[in-house]
Backbone and ligand atoms as CSV (ligand in chain L), in Angstrom:
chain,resi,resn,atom,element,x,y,z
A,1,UNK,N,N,-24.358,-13.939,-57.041
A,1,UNK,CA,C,-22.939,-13.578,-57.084
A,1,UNK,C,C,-22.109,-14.764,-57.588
A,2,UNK,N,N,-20.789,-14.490,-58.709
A,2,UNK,CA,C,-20.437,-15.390,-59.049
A,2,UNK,C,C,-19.265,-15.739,-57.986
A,3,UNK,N,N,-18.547,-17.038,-58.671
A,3,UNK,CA,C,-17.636,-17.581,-57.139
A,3,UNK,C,C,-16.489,-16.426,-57.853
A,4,UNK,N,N,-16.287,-15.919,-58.514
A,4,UNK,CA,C,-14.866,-14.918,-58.340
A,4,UNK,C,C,-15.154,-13.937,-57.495
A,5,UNK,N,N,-16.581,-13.246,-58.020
A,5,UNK,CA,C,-16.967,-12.294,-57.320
A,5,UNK,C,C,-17.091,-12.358,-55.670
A,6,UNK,N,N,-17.361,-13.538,-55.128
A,6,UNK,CA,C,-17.731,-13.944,-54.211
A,6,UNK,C,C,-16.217,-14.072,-53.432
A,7,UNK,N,N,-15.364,-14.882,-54.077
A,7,UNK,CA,C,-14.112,-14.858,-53.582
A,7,UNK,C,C,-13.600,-13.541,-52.705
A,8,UNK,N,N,-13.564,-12.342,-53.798
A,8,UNK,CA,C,-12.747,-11.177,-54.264
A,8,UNK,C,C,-13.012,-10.667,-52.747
A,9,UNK,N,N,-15.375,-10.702,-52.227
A,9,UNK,CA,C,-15.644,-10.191,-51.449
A,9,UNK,C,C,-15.019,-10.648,-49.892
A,10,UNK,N,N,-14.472,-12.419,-49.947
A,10,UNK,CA,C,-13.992,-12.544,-48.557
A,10,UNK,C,C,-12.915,-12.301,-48.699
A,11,UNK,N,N,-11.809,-12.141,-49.623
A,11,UNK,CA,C,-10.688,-11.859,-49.131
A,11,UNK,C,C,-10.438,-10.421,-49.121
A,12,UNK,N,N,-11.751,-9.207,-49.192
A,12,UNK,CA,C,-11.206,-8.187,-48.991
A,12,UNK,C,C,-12.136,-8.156,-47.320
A,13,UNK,N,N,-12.892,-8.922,-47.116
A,13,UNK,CA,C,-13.528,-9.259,-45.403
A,13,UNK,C,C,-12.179,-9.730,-45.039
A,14,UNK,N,N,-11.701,-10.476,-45.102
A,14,UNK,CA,C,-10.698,-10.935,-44.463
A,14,UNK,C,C,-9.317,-10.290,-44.370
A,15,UNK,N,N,-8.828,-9.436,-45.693
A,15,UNK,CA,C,-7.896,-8.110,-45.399
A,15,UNK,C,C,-8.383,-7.183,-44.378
A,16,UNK,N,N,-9.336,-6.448,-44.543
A,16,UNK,CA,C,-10.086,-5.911,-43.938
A,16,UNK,C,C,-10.205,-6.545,-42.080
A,17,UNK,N,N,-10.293,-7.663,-41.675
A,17,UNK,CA,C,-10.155,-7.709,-40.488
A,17,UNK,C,C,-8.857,-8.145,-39.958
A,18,UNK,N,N,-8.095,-8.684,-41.270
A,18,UNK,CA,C,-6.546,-8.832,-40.452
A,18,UNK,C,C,-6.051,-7.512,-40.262
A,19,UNK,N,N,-5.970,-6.387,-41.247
A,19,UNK,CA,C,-5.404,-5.367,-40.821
A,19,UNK,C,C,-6.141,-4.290,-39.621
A,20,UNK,N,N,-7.256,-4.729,-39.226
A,20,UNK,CA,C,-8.104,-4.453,-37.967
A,20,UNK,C,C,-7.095,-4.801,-36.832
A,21,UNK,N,N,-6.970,-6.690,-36.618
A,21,UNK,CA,C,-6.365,-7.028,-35.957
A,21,UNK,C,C,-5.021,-6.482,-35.775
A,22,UNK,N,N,-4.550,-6.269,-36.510
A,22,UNK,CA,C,-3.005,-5.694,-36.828
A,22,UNK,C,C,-2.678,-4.425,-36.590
A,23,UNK,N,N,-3.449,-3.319,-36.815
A,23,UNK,CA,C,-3.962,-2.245,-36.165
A,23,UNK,C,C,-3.963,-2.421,-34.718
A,24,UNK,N,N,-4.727,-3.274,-33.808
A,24,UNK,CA,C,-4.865,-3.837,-32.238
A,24,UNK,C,C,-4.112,-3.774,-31.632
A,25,UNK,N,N,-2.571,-4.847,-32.882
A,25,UNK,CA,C,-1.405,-4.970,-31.791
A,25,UNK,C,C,-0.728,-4.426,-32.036
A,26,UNK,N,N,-0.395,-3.225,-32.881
A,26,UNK,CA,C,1.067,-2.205,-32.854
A,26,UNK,C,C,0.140,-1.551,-31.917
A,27,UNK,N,N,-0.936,-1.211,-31.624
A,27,UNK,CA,C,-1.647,-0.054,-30.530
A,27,UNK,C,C,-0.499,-0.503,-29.134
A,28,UNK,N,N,-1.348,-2.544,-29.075
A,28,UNK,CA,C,-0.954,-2.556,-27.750
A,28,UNK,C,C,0.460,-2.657,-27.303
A,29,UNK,N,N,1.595,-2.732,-28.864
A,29,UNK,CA,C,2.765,-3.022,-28.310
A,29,UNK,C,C,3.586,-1.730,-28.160
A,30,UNK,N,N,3.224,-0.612,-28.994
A,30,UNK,CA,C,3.026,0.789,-28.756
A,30,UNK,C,C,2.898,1.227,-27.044
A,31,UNK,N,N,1.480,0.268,-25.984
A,31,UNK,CA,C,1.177,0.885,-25.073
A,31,UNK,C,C,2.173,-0.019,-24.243
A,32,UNK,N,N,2.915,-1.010,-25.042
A,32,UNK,CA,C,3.424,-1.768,-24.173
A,32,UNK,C,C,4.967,-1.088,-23.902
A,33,UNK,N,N,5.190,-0.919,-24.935
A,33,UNK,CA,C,6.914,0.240,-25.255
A,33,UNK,C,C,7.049,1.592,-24.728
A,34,UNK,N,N,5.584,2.426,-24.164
A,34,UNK,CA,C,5.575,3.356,-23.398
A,34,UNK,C,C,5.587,3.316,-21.935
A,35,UNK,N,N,4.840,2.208,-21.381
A,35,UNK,CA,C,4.625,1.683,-19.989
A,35,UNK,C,C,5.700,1.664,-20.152
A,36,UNK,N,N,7.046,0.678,-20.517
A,36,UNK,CA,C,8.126,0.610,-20.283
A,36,UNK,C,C,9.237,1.637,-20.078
A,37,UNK,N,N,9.311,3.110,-20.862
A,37,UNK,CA,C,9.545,3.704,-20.850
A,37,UNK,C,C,9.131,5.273,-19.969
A,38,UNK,N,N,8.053,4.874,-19.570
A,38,UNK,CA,C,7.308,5.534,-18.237
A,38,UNK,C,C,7.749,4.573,-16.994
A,39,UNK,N,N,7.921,3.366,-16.818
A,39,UNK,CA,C,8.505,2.680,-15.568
A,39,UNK,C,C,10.382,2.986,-15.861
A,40,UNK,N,N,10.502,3.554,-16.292
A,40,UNK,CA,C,12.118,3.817,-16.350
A,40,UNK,C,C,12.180,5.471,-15.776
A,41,UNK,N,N,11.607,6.136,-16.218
A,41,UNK,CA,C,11.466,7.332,-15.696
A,41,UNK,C,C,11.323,7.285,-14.450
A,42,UNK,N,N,10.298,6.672,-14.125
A,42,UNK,CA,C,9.843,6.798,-12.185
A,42,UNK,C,C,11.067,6.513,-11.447
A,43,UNK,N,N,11.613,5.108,-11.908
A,43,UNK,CA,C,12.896,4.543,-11.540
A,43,UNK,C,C,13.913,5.786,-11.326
A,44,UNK,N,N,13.965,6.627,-12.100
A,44,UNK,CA,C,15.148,7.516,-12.461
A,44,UNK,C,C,14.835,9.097,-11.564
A,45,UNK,N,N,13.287,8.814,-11.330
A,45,UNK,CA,C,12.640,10.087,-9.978
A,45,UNK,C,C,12.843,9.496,-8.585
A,46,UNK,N,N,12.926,8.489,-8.623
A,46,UNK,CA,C,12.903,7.722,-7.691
A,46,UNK,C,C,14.080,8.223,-6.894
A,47,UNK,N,N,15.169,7.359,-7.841
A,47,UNK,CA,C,16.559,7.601,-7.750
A,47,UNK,C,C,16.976,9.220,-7.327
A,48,UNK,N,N,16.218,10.308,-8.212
A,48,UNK,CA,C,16.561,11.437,-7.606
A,48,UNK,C,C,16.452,11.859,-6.514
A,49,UNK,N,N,15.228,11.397,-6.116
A,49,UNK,CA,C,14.277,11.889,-4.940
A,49,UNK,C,C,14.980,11.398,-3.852
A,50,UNK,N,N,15.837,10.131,-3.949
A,50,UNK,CA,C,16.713,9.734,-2.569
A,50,UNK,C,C,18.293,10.758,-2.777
A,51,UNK,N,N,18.365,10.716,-3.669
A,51,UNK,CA,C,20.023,11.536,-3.576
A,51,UNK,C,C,19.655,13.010,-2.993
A,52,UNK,N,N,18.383,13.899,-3.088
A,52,UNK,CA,C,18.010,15.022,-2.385
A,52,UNK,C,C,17.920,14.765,-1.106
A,53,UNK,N,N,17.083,13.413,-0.821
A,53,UNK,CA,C,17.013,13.040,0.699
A,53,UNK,C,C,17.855,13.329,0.919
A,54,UNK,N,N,18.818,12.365,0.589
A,54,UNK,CA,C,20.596,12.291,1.118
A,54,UNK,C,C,21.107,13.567,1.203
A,55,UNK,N,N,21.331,14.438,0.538
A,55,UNK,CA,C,21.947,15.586,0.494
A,55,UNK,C,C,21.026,16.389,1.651
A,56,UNK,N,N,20.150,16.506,1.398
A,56,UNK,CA,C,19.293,17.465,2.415
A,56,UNK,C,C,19.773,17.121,4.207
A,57,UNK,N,N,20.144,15.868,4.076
A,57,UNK,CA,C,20.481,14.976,5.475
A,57,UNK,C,C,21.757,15.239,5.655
A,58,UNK,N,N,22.642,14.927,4.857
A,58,UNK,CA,C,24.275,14.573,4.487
A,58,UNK,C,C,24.468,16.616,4.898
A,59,UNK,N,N,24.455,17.380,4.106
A,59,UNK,CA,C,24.810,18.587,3.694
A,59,UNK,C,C,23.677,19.397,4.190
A,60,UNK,N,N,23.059,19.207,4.598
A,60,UNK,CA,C,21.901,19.810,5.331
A,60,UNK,C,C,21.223,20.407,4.188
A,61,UNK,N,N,20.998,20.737,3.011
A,61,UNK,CA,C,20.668,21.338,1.909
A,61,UNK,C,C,18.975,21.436,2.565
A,62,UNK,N,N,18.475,22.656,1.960
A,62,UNK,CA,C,17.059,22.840,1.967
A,62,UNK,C,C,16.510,22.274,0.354
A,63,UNK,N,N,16.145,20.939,0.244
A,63,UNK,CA,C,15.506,20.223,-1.016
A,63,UNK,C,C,14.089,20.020,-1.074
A,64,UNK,N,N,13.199,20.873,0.249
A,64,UNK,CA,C,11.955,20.413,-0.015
A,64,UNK,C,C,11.031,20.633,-0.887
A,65,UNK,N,N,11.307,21.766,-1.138
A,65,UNK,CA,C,10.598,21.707,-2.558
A,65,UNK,C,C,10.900,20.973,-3.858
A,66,UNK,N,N,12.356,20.827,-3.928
A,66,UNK,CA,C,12.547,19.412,-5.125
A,66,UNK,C,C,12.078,17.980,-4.397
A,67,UNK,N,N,12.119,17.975,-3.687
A,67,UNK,CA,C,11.331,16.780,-3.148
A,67,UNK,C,C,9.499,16.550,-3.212
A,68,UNK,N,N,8.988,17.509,-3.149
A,68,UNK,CA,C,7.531,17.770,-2.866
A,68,UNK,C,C,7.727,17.494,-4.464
A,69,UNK,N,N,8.283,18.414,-5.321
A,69,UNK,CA,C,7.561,18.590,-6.762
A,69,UNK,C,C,8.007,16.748,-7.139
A,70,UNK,N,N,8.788,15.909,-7.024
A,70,UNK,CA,C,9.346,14.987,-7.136
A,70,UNK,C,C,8.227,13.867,-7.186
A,71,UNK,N,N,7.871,14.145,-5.521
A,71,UNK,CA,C,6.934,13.101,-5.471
A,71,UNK,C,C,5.470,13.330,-5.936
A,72,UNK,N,N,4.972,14.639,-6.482
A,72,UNK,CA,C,4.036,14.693,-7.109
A,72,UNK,C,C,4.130,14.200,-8.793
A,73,UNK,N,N,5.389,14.200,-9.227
A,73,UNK,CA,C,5.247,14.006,-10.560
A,73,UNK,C,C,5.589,12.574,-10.384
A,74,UNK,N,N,6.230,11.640,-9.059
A,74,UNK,CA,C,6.128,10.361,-9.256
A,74,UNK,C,C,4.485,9.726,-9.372
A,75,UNK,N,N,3.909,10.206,-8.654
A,75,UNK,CA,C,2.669,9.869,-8.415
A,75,UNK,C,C,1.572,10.101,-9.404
A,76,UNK,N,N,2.192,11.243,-9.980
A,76,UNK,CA,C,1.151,11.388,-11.754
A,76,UNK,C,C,1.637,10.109,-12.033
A,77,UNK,N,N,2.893,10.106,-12.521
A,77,UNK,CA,C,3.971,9.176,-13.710
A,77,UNK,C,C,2.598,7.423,-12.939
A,78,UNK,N,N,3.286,7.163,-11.593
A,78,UNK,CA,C,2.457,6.093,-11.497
A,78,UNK,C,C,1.089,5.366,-11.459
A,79,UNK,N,N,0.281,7.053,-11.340
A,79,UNK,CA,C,-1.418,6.744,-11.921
A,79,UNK,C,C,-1.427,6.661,-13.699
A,80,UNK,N,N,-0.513,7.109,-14.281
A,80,UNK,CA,C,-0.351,6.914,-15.984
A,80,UNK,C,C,-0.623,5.604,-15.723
A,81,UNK,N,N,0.861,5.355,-15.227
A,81,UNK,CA,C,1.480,3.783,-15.751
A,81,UNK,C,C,0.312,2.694,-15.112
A,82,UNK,N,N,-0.433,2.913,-14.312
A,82,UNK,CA,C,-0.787,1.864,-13.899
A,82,UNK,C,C,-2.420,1.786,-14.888
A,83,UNK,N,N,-3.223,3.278,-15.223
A,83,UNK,CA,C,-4.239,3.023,-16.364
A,83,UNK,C,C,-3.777,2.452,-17.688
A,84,UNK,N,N,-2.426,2.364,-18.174
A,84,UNK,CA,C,-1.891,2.018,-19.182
A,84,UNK,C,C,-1.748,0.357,-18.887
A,85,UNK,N,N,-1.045,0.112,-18.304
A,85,UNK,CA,C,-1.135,-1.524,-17.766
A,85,UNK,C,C,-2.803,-1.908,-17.663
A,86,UNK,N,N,-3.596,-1.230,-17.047
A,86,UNK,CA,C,-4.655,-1.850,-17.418
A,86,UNK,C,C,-5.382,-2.304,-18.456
A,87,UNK,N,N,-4.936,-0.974,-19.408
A,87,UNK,CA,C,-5.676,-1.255,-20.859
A,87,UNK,C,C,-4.429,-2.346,-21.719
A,88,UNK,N,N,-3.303,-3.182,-21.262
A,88,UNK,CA,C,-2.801,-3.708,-21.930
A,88,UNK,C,C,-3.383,-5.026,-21.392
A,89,UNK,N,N,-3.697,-5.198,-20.398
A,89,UNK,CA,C,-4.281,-6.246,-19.190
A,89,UNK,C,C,-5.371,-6.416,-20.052
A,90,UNK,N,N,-6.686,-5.524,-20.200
A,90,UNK,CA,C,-7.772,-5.936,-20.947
A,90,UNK,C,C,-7.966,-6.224,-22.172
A,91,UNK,N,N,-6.728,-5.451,-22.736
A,91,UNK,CA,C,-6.230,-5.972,-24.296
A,91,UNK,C,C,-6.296,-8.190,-24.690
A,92,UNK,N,N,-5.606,-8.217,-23.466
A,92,UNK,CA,C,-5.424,-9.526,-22.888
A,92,UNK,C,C,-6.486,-10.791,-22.523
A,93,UNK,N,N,-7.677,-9.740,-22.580
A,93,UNK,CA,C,-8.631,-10.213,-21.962
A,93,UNK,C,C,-8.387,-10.636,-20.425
A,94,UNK,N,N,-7.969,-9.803,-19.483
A,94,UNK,CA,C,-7.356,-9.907,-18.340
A,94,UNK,C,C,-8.072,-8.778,-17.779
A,95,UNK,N,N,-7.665,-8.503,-16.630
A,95,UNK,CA,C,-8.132,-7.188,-15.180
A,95,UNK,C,C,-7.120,-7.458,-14.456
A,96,UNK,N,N,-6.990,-6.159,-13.728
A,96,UNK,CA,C,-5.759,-6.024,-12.807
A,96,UNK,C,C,-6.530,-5.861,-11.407
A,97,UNK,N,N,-6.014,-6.307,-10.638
A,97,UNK,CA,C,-6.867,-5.930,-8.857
A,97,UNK,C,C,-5.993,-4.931,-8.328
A,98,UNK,N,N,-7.179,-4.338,-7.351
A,98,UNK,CA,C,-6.303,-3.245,-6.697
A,98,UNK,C,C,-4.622,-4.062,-5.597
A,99,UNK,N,N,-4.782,-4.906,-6.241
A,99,UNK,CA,C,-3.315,-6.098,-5.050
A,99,UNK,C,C,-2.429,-5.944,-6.211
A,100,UNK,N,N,-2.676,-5.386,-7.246
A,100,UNK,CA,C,-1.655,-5.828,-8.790
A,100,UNK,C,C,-1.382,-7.424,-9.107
A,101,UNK,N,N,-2.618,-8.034,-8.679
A,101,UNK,CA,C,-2.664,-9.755,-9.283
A,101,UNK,C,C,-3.381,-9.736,-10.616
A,102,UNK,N,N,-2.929,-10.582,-11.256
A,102,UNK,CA,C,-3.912,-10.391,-12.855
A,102,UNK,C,C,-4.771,-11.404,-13.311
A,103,UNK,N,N,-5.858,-11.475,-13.274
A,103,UNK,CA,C,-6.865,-12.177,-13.181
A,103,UNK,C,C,-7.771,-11.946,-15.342
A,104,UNK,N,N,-8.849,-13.176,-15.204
A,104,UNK,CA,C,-9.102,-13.438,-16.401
A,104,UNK,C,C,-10.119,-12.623,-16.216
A,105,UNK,N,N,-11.078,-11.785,-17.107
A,105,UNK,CA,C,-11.302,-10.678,-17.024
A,105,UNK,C,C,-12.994,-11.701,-16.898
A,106,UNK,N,N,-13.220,-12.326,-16.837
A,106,UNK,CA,C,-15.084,-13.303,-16.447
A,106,UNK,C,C,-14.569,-13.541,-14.985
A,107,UNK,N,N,-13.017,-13.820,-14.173
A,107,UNK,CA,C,-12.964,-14.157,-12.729
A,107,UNK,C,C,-13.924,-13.058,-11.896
A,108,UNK,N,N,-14.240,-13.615,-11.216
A,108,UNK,CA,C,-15.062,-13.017,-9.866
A,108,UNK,C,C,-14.773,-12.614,-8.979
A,109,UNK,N,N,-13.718,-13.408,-8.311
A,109,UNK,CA,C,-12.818,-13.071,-7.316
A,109,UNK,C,C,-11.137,-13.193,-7.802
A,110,UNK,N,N,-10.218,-11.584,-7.256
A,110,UNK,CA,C,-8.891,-12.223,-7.353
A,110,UNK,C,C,-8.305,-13.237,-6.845
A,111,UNK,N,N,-7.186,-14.072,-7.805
A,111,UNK,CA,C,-6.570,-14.929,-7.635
A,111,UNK,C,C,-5.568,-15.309,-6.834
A,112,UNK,N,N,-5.171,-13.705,-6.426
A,112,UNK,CA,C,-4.030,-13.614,-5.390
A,112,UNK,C,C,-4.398,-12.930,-3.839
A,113,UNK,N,N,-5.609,-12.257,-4.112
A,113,UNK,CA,C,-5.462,-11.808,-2.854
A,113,UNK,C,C,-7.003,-12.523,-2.351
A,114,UNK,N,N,-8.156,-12.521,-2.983
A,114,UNK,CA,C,-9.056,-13.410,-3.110
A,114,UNK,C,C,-9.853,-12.295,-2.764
A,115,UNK,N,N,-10.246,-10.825,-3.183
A,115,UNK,CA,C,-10.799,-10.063,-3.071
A,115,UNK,C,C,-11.740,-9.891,-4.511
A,116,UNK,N,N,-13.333,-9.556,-4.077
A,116,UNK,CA,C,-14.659,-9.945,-5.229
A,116,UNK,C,C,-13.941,-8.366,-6.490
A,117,UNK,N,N,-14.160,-9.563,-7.611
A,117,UNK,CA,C,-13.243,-8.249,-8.661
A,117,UNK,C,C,-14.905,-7.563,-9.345
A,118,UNK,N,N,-14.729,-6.560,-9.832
A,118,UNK,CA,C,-16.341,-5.482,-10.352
A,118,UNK,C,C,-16.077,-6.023,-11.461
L,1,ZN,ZN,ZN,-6.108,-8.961,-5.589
């Protein structure tokens, strides 16, 4: 192979894995701009879910069923958000513990709570 030819072949290896890489991080800043926008939502169920309290208490209102459906869709929303944080965590080369401490993804044991990580 001549050196042009040879050239031509690493810089299309090397296009070829920058736009790999580059590909990686609109994914993870993508998963990073949705987590965010899924932790605003909960915030905003959250928020509902006490003004029904209140009213149900305050005004005696019967809200249990907006309350029940409330806290089931908080609790989807926060098993999302928290597999999504993980895969931005391992993006990172990181792991999350069940304590939400964030550890280097070769640690053994967490850093914060000092519990053996899998
Ligand atoms: Zn921990």
């Amino acid at each position: 192979m001549g050196i042009f030819e040879d050239t031509v072949t690493k810089a299309r290896e090397l296009l070829s894995e920058t736009g790999k890489a580059t590909g990686e991080v609109i994914a993870v800043q993508k998963l990073k701009f949705e987590a965010t926008s899924l932790k605003s939502a909960i915030r905003k169920n959250y928020e509902l879910l006490g003004q029904y309290t209140y009213r149900s208490v305050v005004n005696e209102e019967d809200n249990a069923e907006a309350v029940k459906a409330l806290t089931q869709e908080i609790s989807e929303q926060s098993a999302k958000l928290k597999s999504m944080q993980e895969e931005i965590a391992s993006s990172k080369g990181k792991v999350i513990c069940e304590c939400g401490g964030v550890n280097n993804a070769d640690a053994k044991f967490c850093s914060t709570c000092g519990k053996e990580l899998k």
